[in-house]
N, CA, C and O atoms as CSV, one atom per row, in Angstrom:
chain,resi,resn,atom,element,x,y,z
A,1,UNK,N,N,140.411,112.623,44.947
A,1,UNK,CA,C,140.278,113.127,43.592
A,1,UNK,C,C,139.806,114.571,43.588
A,1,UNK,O,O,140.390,115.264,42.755
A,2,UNK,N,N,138.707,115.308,44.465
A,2,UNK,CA,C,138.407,115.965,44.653
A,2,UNK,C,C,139.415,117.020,44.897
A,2,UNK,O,O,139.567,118.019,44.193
A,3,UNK,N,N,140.314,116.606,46.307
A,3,UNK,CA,C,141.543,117.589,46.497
A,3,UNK,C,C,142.415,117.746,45.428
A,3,UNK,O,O,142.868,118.870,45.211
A,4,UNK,N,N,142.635,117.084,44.930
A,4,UNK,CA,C,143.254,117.405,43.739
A,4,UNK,C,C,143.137,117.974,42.756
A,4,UNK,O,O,143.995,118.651,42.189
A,5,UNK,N,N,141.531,117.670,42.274
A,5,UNK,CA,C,140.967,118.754,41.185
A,5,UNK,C,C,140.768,120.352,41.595
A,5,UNK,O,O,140.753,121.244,40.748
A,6,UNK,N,N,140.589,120.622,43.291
A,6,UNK,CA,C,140.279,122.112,43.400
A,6,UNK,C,C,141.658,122.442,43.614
A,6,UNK,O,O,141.752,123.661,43.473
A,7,UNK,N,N,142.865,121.895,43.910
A,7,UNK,CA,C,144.623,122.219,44.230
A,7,UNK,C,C,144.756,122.733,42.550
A,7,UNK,O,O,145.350,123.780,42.291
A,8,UNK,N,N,144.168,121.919,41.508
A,8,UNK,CA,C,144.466,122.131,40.035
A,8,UNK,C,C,143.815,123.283,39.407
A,8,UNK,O,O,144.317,123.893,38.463
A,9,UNK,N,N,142.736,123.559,39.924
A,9,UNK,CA,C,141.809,124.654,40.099
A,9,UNK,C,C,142.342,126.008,40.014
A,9,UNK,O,O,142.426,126.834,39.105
A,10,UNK,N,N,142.855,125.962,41.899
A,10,UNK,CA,C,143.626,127.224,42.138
A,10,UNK,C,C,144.917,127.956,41.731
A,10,UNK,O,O,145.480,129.045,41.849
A,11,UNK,N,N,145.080,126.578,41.114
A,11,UNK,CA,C,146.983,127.048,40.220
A,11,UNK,C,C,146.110,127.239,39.217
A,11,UNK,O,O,145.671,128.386,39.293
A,12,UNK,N,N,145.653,126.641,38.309
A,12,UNK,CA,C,145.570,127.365,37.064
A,12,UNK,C,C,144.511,128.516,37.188
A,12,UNK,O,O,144.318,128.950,36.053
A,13,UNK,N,N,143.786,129.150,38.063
A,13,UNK,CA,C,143.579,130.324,38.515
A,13,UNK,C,C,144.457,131.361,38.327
A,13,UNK,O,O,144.429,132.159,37.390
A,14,UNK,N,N,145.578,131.321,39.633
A,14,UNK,CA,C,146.313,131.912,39.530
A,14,UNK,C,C,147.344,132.132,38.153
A,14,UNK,O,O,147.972,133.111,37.750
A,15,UNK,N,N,147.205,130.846,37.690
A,15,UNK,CA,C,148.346,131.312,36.322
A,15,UNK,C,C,147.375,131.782,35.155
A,15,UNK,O,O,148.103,132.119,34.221
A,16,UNK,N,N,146.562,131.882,34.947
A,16,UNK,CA,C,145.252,132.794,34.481
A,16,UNK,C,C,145.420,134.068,35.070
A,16,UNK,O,O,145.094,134.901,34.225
A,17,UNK,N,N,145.795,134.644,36.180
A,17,UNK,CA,C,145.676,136.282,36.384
A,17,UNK,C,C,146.777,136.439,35.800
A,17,UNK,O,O,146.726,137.105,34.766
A,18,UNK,N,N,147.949,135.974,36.177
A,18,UNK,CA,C,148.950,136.186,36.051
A,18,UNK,C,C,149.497,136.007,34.793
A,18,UNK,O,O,150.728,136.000,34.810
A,19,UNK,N,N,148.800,135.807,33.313
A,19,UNK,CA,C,149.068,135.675,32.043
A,19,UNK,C,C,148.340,136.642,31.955
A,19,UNK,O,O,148.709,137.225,30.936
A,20,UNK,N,N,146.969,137.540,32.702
A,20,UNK,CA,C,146.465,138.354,31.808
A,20,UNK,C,C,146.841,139.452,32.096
A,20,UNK,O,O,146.865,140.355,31.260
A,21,UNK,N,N,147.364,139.673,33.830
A,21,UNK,CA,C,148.168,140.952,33.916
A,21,UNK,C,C,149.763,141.243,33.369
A,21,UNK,O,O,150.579,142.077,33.764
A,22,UNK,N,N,149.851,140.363,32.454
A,22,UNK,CA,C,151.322,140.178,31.693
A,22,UNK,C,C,151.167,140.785,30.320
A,22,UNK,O,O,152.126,141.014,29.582
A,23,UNK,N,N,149.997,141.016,30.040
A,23,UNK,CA,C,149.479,141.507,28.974
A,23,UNK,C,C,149.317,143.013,29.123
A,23,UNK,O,O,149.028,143.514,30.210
A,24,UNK,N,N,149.574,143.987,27.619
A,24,UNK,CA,C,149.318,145.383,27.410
A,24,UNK,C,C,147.697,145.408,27.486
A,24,UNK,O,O,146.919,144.474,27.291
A,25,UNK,N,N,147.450,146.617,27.793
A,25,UNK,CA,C,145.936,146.959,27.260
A,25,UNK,C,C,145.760,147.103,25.988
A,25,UNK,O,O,144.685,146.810,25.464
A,26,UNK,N,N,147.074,147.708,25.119
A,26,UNK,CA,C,146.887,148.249,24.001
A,26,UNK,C,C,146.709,147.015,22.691
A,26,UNK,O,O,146.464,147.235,21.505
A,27,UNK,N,N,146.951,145.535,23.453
A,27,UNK,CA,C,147.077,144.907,22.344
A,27,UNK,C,C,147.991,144.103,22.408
A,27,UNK,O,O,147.858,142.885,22.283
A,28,UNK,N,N,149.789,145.138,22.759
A,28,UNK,CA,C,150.809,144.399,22.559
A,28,UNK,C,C,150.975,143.070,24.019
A,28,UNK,O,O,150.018,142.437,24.465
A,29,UNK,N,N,152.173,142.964,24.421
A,29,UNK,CA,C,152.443,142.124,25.037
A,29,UNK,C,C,153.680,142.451,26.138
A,29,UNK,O,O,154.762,142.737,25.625
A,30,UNK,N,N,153.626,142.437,27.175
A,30,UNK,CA,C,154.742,142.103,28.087
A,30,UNK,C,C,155.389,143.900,28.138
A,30,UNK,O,O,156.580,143.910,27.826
A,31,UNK,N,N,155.009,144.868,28.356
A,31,UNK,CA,C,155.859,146.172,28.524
A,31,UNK,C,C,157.215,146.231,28.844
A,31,UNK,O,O,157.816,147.002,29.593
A,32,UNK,N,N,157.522,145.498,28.310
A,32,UNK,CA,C,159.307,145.329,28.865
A,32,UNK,C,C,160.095,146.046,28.093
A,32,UNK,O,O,161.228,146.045,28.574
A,33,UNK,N,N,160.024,146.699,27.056
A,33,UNK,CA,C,160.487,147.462,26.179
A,33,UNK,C,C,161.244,146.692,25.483
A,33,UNK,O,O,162.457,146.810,25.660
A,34,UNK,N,N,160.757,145.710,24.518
A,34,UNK,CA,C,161.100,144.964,23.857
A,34,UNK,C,C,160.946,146.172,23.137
A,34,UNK,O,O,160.150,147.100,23.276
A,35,UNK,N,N,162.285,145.880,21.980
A,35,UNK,CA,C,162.073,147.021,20.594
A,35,UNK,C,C,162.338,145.450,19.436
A,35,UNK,O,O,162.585,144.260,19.630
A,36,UNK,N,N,162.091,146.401,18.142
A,36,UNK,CA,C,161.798,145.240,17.025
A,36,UNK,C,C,163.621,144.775,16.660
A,36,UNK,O,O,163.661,143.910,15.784
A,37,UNK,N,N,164.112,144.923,16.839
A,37,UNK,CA,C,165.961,144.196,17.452
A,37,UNK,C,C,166.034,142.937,17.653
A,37,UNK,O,O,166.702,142.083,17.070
A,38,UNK,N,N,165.152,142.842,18.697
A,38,UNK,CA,C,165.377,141.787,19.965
A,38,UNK,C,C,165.146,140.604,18.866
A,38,UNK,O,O,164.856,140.674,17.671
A,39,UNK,N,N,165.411,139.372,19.814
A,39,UNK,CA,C,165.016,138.403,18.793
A,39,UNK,C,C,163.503,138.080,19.098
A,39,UNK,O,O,162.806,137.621,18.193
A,40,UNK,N,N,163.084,138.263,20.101
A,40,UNK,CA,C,161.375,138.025,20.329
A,40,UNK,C,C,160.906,139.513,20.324
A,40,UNK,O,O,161.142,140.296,21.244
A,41,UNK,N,N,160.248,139.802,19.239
A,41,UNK,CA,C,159.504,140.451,19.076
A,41,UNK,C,C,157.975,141.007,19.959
A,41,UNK,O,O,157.287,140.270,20.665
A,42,UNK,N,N,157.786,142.058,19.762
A,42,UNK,CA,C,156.818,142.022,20.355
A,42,UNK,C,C,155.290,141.373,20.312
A,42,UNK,O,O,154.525,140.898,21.152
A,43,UNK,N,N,155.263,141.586,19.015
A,43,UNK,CA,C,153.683,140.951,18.468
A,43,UNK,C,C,153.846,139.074,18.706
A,43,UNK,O,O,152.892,138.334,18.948
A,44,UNK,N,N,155.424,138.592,18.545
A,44,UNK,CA,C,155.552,137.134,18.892
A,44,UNK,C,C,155.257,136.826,20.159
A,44,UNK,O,O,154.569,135.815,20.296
A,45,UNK,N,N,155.652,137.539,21.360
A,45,UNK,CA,C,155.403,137.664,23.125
A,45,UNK,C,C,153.730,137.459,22.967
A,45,UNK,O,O,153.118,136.429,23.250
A,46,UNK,N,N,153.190,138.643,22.468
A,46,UNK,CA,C,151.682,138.972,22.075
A,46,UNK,C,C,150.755,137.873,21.566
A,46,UNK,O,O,149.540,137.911,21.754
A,47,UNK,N,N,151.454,136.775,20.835
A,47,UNK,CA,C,150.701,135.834,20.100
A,47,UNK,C,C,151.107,134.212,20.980
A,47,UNK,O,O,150.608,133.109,20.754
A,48,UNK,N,N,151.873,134.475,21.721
A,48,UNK,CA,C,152.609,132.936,22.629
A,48,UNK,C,C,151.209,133.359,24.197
A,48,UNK,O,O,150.310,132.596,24.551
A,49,UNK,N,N,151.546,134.884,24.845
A,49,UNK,CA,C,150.415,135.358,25.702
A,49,UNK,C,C,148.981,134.744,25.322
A,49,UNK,O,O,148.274,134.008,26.010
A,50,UNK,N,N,148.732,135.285,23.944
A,50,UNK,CA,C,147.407,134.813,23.725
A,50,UNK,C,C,146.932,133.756,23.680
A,50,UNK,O,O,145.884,133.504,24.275
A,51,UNK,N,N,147.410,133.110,23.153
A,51,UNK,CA,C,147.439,131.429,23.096
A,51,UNK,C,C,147.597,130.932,24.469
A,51,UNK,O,O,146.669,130.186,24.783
A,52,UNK,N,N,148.227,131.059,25.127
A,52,UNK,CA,C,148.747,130.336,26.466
A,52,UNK,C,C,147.474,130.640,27.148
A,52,UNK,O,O,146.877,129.672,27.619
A,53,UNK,N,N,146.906,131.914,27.298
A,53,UNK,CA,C,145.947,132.233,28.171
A,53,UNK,C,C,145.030,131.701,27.985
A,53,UNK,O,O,144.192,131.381,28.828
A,54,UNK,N,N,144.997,131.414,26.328
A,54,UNK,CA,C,142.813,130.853,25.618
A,54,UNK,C,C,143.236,129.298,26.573
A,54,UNK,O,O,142.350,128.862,27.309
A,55,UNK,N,N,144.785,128.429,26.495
A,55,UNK,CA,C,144.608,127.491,26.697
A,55,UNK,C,C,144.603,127.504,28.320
A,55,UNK,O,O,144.022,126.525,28.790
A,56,UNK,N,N,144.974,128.141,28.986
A,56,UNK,CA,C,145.037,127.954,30.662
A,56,UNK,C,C,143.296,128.398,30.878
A,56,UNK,O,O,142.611,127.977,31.810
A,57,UNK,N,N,142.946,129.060,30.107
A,57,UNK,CA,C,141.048,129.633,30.671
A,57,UNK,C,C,140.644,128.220,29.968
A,57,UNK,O,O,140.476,127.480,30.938
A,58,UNK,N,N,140.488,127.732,29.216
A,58,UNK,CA,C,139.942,126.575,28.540
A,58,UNK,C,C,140.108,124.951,29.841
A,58,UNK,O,O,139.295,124.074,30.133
A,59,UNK,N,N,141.367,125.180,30.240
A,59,UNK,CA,C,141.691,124.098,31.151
A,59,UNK,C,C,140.974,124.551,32.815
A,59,UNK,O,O,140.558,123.658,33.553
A,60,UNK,N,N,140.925,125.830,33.172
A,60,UNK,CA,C,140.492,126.111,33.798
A,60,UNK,C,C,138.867,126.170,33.871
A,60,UNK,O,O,138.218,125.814,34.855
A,61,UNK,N,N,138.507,126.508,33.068
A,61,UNK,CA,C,137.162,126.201,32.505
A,61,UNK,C,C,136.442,124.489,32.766
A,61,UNK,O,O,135.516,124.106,33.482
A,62,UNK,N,N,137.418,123.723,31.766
A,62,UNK,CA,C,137.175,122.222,32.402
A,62,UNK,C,C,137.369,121.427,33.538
A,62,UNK,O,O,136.634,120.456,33.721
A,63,UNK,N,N,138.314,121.727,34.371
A,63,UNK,CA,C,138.328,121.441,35.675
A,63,UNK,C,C,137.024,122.369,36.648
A,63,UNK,O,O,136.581,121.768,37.626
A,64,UNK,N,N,136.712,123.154,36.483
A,64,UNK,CA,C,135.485,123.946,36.810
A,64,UNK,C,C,134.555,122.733,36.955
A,64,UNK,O,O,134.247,121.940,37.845
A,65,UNK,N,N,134.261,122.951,35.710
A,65,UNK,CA,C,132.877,121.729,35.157
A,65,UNK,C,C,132.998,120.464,35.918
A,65,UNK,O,O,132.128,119.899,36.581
A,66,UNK,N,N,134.203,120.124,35.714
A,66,UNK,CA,C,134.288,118.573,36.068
A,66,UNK,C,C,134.651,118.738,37.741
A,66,UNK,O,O,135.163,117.708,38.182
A,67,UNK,N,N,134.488,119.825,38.752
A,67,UNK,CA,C,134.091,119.819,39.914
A,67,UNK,C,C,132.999,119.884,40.243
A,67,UNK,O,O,132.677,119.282,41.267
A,68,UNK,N,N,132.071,120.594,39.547
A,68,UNK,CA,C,130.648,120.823,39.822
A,68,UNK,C,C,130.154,119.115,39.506
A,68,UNK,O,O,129.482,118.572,40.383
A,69,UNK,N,N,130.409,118.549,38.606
A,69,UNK,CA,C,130.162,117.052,38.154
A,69,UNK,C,C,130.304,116.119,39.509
A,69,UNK,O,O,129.441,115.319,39.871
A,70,UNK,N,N,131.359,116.329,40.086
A,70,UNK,CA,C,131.872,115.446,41.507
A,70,UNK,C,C,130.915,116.010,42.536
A,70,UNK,O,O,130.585,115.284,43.473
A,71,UNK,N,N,130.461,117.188,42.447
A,71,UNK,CA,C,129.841,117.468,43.685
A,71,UNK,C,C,128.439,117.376,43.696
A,71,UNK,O,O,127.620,117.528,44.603
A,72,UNK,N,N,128.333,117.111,42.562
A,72,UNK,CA,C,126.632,116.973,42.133
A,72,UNK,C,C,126.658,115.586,42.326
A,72,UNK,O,O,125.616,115.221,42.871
A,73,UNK,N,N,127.302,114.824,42.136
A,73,UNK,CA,C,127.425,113.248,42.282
A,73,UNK,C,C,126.853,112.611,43.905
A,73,UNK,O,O,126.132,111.655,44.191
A,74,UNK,N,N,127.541,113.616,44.721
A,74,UNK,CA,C,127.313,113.400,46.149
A,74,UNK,C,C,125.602,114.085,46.246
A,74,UNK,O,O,124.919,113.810,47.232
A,75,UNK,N,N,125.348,114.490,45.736
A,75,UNK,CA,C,124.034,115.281,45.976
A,75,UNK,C,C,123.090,114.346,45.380
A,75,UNK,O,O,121.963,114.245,45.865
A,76,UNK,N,N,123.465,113.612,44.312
A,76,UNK,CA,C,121.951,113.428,44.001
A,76,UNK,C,C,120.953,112.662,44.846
A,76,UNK,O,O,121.287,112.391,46.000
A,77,UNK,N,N,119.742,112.275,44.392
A,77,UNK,CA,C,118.696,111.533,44.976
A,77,UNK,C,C,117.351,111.472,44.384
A,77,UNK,O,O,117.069,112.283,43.502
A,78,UNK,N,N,116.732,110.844,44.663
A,78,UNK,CA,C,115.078,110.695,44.440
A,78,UNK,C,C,114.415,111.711,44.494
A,78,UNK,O,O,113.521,112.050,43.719
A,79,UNK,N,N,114.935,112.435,45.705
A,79,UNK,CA,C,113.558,113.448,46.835
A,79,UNK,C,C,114.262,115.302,45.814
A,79,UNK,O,O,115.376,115.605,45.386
A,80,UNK,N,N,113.044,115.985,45.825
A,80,UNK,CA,C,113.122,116.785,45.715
A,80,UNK,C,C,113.442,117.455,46.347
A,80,UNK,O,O,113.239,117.004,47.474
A,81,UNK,N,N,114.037,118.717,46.414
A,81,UNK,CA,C,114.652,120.017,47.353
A,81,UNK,C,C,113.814,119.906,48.917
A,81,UNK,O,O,114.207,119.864,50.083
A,82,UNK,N,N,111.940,119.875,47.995
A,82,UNK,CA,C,111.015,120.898,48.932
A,82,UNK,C,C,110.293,119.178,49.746
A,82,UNK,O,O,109.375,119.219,50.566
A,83,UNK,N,N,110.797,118.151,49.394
A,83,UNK,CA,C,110.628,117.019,50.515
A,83,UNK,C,C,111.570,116.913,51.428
A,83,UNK,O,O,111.523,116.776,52.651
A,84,UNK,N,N,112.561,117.007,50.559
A,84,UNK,CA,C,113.901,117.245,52.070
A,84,UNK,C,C,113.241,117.959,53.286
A,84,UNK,O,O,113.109,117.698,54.482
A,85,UNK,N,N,112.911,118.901,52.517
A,85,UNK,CA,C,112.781,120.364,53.608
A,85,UNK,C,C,111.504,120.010,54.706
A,85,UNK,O,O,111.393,119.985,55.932
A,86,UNK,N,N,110.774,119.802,53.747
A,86,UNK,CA,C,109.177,119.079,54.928
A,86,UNK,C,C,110.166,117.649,56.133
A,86,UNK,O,O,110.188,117.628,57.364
A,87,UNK,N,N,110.609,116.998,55.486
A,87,UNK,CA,C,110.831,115.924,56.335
A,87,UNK,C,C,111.736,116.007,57.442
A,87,UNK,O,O,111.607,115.313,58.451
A,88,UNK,N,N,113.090,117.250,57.184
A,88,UNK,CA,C,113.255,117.946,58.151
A,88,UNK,C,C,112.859,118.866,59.219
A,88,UNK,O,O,113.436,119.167,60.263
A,89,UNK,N,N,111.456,119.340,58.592
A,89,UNK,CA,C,110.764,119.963,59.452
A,89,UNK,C,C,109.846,119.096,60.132
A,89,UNK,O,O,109.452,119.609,61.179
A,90,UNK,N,N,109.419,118.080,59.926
A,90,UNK,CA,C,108.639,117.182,60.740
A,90,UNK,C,C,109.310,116.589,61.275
A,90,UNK,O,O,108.587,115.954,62.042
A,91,UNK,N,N,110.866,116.146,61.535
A,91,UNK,CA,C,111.507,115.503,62.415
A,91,UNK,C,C,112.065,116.030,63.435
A,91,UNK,O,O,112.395,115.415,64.449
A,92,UNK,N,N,112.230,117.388,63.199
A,92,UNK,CA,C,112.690,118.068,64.389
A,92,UNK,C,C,112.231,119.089,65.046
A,92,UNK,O,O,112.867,119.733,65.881
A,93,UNK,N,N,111.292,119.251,64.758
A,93,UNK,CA,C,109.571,120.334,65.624
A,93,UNK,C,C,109.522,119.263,66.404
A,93,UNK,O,O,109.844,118.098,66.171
A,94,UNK,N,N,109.000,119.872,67.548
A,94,UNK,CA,C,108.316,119.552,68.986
A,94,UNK,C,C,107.349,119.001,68.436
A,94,UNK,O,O,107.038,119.279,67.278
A,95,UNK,N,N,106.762,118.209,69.092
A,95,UNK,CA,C,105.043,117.584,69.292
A,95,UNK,C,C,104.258,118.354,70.011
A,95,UNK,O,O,104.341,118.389,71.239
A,96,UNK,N,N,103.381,119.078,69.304
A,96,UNK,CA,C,102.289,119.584,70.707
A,96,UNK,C,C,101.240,118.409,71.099
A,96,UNK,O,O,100.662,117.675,70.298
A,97,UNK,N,N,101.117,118.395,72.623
A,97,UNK,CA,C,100.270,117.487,73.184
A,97,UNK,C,C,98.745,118.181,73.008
A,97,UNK,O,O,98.465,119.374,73.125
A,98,UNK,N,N,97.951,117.184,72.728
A,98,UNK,CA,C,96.546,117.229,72.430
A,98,UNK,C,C,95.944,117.675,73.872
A,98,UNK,O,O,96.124,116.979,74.871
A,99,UNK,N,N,95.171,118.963,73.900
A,99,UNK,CA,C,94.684,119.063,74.898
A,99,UNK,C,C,93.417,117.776,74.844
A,99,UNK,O,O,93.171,117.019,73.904
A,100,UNK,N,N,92.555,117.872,76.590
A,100,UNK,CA,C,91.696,116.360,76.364
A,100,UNK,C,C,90.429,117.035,77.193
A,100,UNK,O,O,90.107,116.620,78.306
A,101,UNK,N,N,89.693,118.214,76.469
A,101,UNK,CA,C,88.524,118.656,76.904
A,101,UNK,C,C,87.618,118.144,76.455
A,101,UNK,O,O,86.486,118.485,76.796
């Protein structure tokens, strides 16, 4: 489940750059030299871009979340951070032997 959610991850990543570098700075949409002729307009390219992108960051967004959810799942426990840490350090330090003066 896991592989699958970060495989879903990285595509809609990538189709997230790749909708926003499809985009003008100025606003419009797609520099292709669409003129107002065509049958897709420019501000229509501009408003299908926008939309597509809120919804690929939104999906991308939730698969985010709902990985951090799976991986926190494997993590949890009782013990705090800073008991872990002591109990690892007392299991794997040396013993010093008691001098017997």
């Amino acid at each position: 489940m896991e592989t699958i959610l970060i495989s879903a991850n990285v595509i809609l990543a990538v189709i997230l750059i790749i909708l926003i570098l499809l985009q003008r700075s100025e606003g419009g949409a797609l520099g292709l030299g669409l003129s107002e002729e065509n049958f897709a307009s420019t501000r229509s390219v501009g408003n299908f871009l926008t939309k597509s992108t809120a919804v690929v960051a939104t999906l991308f967004i939730v698969s985010s979340i709902s990985l951090v959810a799976l991986s926190r799942g494997d993590l949890q426990s009782d013990q705090s951070v800073l008991e872990k840490v002591e109990e690892e350090k007392d299991s794997k330090s040396p013993k010093i032997p008691e001098s017997s003066k």
